[in-house]
N, C-alpha and C positions, 0 to 999 in steps of 0.2 A: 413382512419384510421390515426390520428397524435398519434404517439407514444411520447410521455413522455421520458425525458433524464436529467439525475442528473448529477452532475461534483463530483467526489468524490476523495480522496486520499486515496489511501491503500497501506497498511503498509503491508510488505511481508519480509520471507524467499526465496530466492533462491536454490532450490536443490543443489548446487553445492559450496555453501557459507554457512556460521554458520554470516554474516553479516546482518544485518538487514536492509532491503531497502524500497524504498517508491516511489510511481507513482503516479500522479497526471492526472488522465482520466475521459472522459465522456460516462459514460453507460446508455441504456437504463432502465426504472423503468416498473414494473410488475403491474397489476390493484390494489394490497393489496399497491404501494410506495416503496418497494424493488428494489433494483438495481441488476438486474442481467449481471453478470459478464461472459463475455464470454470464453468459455472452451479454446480456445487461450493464453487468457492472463493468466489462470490461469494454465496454461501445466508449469512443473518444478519449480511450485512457493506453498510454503505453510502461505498462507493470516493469518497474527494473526489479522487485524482492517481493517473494510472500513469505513471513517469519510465523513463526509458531506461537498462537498464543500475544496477547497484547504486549507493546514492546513502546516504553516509553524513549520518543526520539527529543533527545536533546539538543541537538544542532542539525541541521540539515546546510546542504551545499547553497549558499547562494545567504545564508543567515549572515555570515559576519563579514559577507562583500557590501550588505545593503549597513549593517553598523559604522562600517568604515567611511562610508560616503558622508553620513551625515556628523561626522567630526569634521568641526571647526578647528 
């Protein structure tokens, strides 16, 4: 049996954080092409995106409220 395996980025909360964070892993894919996510990686995490393939994030939400702060 060759199992099928996608590289995907996903975009996460952290239970413990209101930060928005982002992993870059390779998961097995499902007979339908889903990428199933193991219950490990997904313990303390709540996933808003899993993207195809690495996907450089340039700005995330919460990046230019903390820039703004620190202007004088």
């Amino acid at each position: 049996m060759n199992t099928k395996v996608r590289e995907v980025t996903v975009i996460y909360y952290h239970e413990a954080s209101l930060e928005l964070q982002h992993q870059i892993a390779t998961f097995p894919e499902n007979d339908q092409g889903r990428v199933v996510i193991s219950s490990e990686f997904r313990q303390g995490k709540s996933i808003v995106a899993v993207c195809d393939g690495q996907v450089d994030i340039l700005n995330k939400i919460g990046d230019r409220i903390l820039s703004i702060d620190y202007v004088a």
